[in-house]
N, C-alpha and C positions, 0 to 999 in steps of 0.2 A: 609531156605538155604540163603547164603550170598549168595551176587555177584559173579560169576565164571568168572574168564577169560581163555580163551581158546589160545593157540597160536601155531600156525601150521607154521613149519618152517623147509627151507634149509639152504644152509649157503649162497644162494644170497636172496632169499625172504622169508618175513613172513608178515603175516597177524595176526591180535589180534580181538578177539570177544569176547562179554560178553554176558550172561547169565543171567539174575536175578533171575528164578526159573527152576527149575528140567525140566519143562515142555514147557518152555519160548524159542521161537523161538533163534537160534544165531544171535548177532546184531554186525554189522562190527566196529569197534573202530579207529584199523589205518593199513595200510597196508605199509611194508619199504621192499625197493628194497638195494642191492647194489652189484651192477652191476660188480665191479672189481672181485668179486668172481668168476664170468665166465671167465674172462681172462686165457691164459695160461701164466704159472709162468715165460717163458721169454718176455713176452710182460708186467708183471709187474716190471721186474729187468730193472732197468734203465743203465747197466752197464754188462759188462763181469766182475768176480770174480776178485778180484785183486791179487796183488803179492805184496812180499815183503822179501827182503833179508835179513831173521834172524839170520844168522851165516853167516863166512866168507867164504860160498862158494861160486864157481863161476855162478852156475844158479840160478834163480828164485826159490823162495819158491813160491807156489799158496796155496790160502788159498780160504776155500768156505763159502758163507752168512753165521750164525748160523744159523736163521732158512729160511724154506720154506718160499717164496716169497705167494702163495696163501693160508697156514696155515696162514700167518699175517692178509692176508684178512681174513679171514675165525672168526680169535681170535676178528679183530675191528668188523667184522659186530655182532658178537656177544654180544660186548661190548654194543654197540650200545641199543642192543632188551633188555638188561638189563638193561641199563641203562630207557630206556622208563617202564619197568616193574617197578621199582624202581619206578620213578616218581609217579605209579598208585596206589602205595602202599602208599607213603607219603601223595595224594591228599585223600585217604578214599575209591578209587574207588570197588577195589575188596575185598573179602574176602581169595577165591583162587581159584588157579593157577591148571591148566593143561595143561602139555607140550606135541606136537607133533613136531618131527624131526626126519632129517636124521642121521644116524650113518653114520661120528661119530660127525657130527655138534650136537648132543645134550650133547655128553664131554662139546667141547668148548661151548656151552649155561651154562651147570649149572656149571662152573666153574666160571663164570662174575657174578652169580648171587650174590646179595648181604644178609645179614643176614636174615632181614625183609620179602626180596623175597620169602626165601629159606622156612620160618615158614608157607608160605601160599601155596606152592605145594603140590599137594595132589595125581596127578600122571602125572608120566611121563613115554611116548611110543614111542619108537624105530622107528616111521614109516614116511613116506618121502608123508603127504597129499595134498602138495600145488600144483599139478596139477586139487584136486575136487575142483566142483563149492559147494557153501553154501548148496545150497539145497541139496545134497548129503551130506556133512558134518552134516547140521542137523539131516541126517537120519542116520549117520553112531553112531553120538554119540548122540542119545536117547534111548542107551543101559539102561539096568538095571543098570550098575557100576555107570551112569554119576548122577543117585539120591542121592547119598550116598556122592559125591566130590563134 
């Protein structure tokens, strides 16, 4: 078995772990916060909606952001976990990937992933683990599935 990495994630925190055999303790790699993801989406908008008079009427047109103030956060922290994924894949580090996230932060995750990433995930699960501590996560994934990824 290659190197495994693991990565357990919300859309404010993740944690990454690697593996090197089937049987091989979890070993912590990096752990990324980001914190604006908790924010509520008027405490990210810097501004009330604007206006803007696009025909010769006499009131205000209002027009709304295109998108969600914390879906942005949510698309960059993702960027982010991908973009460090990436790096681990061009340094040699792993072989592959298994994804743990919240729906629907793991949309936004495998959307960022890049091509290289993409070749070395081998499963990905719907589930929101970043409140267990390691030694639980050890135990949770020394399933039968986690010898065969």
């Amino acid at each position: 078995m290659k190197t495994q990495w693991i990565v357990i994630a919300n859309a404010a925190s993740a944690r990454i772990f690697r593996r090197d055999t089937a049987n091989a303790p979890l070993v912590p790699i990096a752990t990324l916060a980001h914190d604006a993801s908790r924010l509520h989406a008027r405490e990210l908008e810097s501004d009330r909606p604007g206006s803007h008079a696009a025909d010769s009427s006499r009131g205000p047109n209002h027009f709304e952001p295109r998108g969600d103030a914390r879906r942005k956060e949510h698309r960059r922290f993702a960027r982010e976990i991908a973009q460090r994924l990436d790096a681990g894949v061009k340094a040699g580090e792993y072989g592959s990937l298994t994804l743990f996230a919240s729906n629907p932060f793991m949309g936004e995750l495998k959307a960022q992933l890049s091509e290289p990433v993409t070749r070395r995930l081998k499963a990905t699960l719907n589930n929101d683990l970043s409140h267990v501590g390691i030694a639980e996560l050890d135990r949770r994934m020394s399933g039968p599935w986690s010898a065969t990824h």
